[in-house]
Each structure stands twice: as C-alpha cells, then as structure tokens.
C-alpha positions in Angstrom: -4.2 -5.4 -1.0 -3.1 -5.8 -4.7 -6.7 -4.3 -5.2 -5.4 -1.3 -5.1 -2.4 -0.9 -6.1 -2.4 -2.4 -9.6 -5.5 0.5 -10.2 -2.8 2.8 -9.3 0.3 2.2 -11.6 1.9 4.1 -14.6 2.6 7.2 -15.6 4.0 10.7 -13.9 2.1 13.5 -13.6 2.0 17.4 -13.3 -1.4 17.1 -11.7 -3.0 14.9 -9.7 -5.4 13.1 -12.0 -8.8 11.7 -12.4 -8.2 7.8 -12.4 -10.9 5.6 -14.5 -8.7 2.4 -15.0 -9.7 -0.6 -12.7 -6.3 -3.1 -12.3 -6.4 -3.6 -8.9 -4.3 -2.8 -5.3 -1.7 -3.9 -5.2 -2.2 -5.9 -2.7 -1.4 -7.0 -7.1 -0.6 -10.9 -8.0 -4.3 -10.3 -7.3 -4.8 -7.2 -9.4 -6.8 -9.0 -10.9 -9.0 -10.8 -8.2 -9.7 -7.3 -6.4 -11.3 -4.0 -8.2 -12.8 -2.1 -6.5 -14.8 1.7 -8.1 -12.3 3.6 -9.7 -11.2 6.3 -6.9 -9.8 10.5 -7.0 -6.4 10.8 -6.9 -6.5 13.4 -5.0 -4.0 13.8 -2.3 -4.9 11.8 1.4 -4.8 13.2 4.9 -1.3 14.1 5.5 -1.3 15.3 2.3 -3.6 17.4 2.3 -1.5 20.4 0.6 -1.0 21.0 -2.9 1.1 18.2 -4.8 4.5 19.2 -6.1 5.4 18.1 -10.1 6.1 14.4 -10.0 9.7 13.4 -10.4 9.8 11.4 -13.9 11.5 8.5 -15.1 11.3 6.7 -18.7 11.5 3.3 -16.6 8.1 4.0 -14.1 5.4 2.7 -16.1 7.9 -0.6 -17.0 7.9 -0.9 -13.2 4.4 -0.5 -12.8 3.4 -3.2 -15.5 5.2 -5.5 -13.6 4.5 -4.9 -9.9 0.7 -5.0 -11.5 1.6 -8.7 -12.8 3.0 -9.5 -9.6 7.1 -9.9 -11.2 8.1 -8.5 -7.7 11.7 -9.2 -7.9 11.8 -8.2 -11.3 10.2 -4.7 -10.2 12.4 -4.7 -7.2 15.9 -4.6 -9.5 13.7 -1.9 -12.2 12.7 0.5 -9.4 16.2 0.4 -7.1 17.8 1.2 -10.6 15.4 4.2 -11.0 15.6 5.2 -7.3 19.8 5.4 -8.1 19.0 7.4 -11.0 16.5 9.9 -9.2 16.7 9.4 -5.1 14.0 11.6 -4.2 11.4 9.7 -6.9 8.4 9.5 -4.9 5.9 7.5 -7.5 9.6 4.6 -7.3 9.2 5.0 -3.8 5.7 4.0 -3.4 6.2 1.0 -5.8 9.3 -0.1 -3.7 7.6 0.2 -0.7 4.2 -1.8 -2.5 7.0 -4.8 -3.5 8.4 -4.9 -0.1 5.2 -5.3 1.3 3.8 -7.9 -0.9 6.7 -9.5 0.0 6.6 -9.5 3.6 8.7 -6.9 4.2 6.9 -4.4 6.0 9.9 -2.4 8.0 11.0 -1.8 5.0 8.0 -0.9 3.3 7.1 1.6 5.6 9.5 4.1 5.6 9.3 3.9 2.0 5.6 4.8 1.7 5.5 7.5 4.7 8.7 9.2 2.2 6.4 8.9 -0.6 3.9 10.7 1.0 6.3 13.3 2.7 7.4 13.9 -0.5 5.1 16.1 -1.8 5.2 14.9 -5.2 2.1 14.3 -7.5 1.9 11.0 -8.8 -0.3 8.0 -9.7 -2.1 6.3 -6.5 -0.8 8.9 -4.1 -4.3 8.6 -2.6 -3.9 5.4 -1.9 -0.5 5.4 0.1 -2.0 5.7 3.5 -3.9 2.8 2.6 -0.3 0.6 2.3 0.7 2.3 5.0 -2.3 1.0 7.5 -1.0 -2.7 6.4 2.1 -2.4 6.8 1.7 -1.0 10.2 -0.5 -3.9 10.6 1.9 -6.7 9.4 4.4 -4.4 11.9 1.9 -5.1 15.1 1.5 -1.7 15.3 -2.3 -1.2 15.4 -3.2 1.9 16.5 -1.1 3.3 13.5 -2.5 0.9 11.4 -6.6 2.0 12.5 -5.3 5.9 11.8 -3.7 5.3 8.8 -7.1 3.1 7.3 -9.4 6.1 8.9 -7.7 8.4 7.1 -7.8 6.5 3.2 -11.4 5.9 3.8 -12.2 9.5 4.9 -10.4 10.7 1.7 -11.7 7.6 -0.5 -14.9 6.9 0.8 -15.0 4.0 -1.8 -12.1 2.3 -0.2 -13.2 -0.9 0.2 -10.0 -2.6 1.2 -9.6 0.0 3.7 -12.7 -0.9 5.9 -11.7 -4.7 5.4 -8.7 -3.5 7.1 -10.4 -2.1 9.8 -12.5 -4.7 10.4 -9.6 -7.1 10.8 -8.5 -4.6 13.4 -11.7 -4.6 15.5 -11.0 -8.5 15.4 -7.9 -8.4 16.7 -8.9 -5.9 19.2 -12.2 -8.0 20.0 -14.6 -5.0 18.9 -16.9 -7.5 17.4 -19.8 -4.4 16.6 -17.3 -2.4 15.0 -16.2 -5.0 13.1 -19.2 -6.5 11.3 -20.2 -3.1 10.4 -16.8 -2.2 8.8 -17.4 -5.7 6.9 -20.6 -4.4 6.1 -19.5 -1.3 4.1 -16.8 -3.2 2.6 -19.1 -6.0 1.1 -21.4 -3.2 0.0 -19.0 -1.3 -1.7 -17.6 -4.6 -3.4 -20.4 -5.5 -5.1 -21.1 -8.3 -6.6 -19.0 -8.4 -9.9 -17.3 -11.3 -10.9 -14.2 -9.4 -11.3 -14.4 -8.8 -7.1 -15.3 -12.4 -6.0 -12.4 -13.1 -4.1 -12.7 -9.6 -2.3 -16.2 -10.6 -1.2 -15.3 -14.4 -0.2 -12.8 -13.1 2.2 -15.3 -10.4 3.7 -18.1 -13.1 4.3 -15.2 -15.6 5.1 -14.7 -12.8 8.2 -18.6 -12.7 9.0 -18.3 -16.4 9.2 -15.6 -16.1 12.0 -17.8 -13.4 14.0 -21.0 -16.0 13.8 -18.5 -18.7 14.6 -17.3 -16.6 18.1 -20.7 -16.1 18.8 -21.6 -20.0 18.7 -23.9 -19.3 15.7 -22.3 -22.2 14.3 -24.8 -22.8 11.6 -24.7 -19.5 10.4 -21.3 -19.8 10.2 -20.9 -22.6 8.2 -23.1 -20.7 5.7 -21.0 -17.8 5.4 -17.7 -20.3 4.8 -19.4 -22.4 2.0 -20.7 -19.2 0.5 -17.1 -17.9 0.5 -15.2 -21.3 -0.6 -17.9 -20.8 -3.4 -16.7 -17.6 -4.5 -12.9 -18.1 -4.1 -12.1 -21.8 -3.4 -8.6 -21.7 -2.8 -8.5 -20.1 0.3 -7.0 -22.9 2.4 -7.7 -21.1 5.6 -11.1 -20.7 5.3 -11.4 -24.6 4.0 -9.7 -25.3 7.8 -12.4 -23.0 9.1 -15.0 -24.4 7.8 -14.0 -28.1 8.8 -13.4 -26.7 12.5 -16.7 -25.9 12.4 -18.3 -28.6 11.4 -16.4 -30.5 13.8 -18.3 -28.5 16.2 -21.6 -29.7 14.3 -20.3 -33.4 14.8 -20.6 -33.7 11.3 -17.4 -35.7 11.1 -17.8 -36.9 7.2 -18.3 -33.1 5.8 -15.1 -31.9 8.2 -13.1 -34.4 6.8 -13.9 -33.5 3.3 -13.3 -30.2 3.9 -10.1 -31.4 4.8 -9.6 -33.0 1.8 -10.3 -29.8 0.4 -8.3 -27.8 2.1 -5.3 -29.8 1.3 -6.0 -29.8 -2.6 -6.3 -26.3 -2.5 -3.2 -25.6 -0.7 -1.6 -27.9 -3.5 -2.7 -25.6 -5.8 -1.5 -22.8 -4.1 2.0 -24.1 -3.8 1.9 -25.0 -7.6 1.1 -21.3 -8.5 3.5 -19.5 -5.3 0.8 -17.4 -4.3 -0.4 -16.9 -1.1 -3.7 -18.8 -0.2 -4.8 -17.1 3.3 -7.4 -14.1 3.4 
C-alpha cells in the first residue's frame, strides 16, 4: 500500500497536476519497496467533477516527508496540528487517514479518506484516495465496498497496480480463483520487473503460489514461493508457506529449513518494527 502513497505526497495545488515523481503508496515504510508508473492526478470516480483550490498549509509537505519515511506518529501529531489550524484540509485529511491505516486503524481511516474525497479539493494523490479507501474497507471486512472502491482506482488509473493486487486478494477471499489469477496477472505485468518493485512482485507470485497450492499443484507452488523468498526474503509468511508445502512433498529436511528461515526473518522483522506479512 505505501506504493502509492509515498508517490503521492507534498505540495498544494490549484490544479490537479501531472505527477512524474516515483516514492511509492503509502502503503510507505515501503515507499521505497513499491513504485509503480507514475499515474494522472486527475480526480477518481466519485470525483469525477471539477476540483476545488486545495486548502494550503506551510506544514503539508513536512507531513508528507514523513508519512513517506514511515515517522507515522510523528506525522500523526504534524497533521492533527494542521487539521486544528484548517479543519476542512482535505490533502491533511488524506494523510491522516493514510497514518491511520498504516497503523491499523481502519475505522478511523475511513471516514477520513471518503471526507477527503467529498471535499472537493484539488490536491496531491487525490487519484489515489479510492485506492486507501478499498483497504481500508478491506481491513474493515467489508468487501463488497472494498471490490467497488478498487474497480473504481483501476478504471481511473489503469496502471494501478496495487489496486488489482487488491482485488485479487478479494477473489481469494471470496474463492473466485479465475478472477483472481487474472487480477494477479495484470498486477505482475504492470509491476515489471525493476529492482526498485521486487517486493511488489514477490508478494504477487507469493499469491500465485497459494492458488497452485489450492489446486494441489504443489510443485508449482513451491516454485512460485522460492521465486518470491528470492525477491523479498523477509516475508515470514510466505517462508511458513513454503515449508507447509513441502511438508506436503514429504520433504521434511527443506520444510524444516524453511523453518529456520522463517524464524530468522521474522527476527529481522522485529529488529526493524516493520510488518513482515504480504
């Protein structure tokens, strides 16, 4: 999720603009680990309509910087101070609402990102808000608003790679295996294979692992996961993957080392705070 948002930070504007800086959504302690193509900021779905001026504070692109570097708490006392200052700040309100969601706090989140959006207001990554949105409907069990708000970033940024990964984790859910391996599809195509994206594709192909995996292609499956780990070897749930699934090989030695693996990495992960699931 940083993917996106840390691409989307800084600045107020009078118009929407034209963005050609890559820092990544925010879904953005891993700005840096996902970048996708630079997208319009035009306005999304809802809306659709003409963007009024942005409200403007000195203290935005402070905020930004940090919510891009992952200093959520730090961003979280920066943009309440700006939101006393100027209430109706939408550009505050979608970086609130970003923090609270990186954070785990998606009731929150939400109606912070649908006032963004309500607002009217033309600022940086207003494009993007339905795409926050769709997660934190997600993280809210609320799926159906979750698929419509994804549908409608990807129909607006057809690059929107995140988006489809989104969706696909829907079809999952939802056991629409079809729909999801071709969402997965269009989101590893559109990620590319830059260095600067390889945690972005590990967790797509970690996903096409799990669909071979369901379908008892178990071989195929470990493929996908060692392809993944490869890319992106600290995601500790794909390491417990993979050893389940060798397990299922009755190759005890390799699932145990996986093990071994998966532990290490989740050592790491503690020693950094950051999260190490897909």
């Amino acid at each position: 999720m940083l993917a996106v948002a840390g691409r989307l930070l800084c600045g107020c504007k009078q118009s929407p603009p034209q963005e050609t800086s890559k820092i990544h959504g925010i879904p953005t302690t891993d700005v840096a680990v996902d970048q996708p193509p630079p997208p319009s900021d035009q306005p999304a779905s809802s809306a659709n309509a003409e963007a009024s001026p942005s409200l403007c504070h000195p203290n935005l692109p402070v905020a930004a910087r940090l919510v891009a570097a992952g200093s959520f708490l730090d961003a979280e006392i920066v943009l309440n101070a700006i939101l006393r200052d100027k209430p109706k700040c939408a550009q505050a309100e979608f970086l609130l609402g970003v923090v609270c969601l990186k954070t785990q706090r998606a009731a929150r989140a939400l109606p912070l990102l649908q006032a963004s959006l309500a607002s009217g207001q033309a600022f940086t990554g207003r494009s993007h808000v339905e795409h926050f949105i769709g997660w934190a409907n997600y993280q809210l069990g609320e799926l159906d608003a979750a698929k419509r708000a994804f549908q409608s970033h990807v129909a607006a940024v057809p690059t929107a790679d995140d988006s489809y990964y989104g969706l696909a984790v829907i079809a999952l859910d939802e056991d629409r295996i079809a729909d999801a391996q071709q969402a997965l599809e269009r989101a590893l195509e559109l990620v590319g294979s830059s260095p600067r994206r390889a945690r972005d594709r590990a967790k797509i192909l970690a996903r096409l692992g799990d669909i071979e995996f369901r379908a008892d292609r178990v071989e195929s499956s470990v493929a996908l996961f060692e392809e993944s780990l490869a890319l992106y070897g600290d995601h500790v749930e794909v390491w417990g993957k993979l050893a389940r699934a060798l397990d299922r090989l009755g190759r005890a030695d390799a699932a145990q080392a996986a093990r071994e693996s998966q532990a290490a990495a989740q050592v790491r992960v503690d020693a950094r705070g950051t999260g190490g699931t897909e």
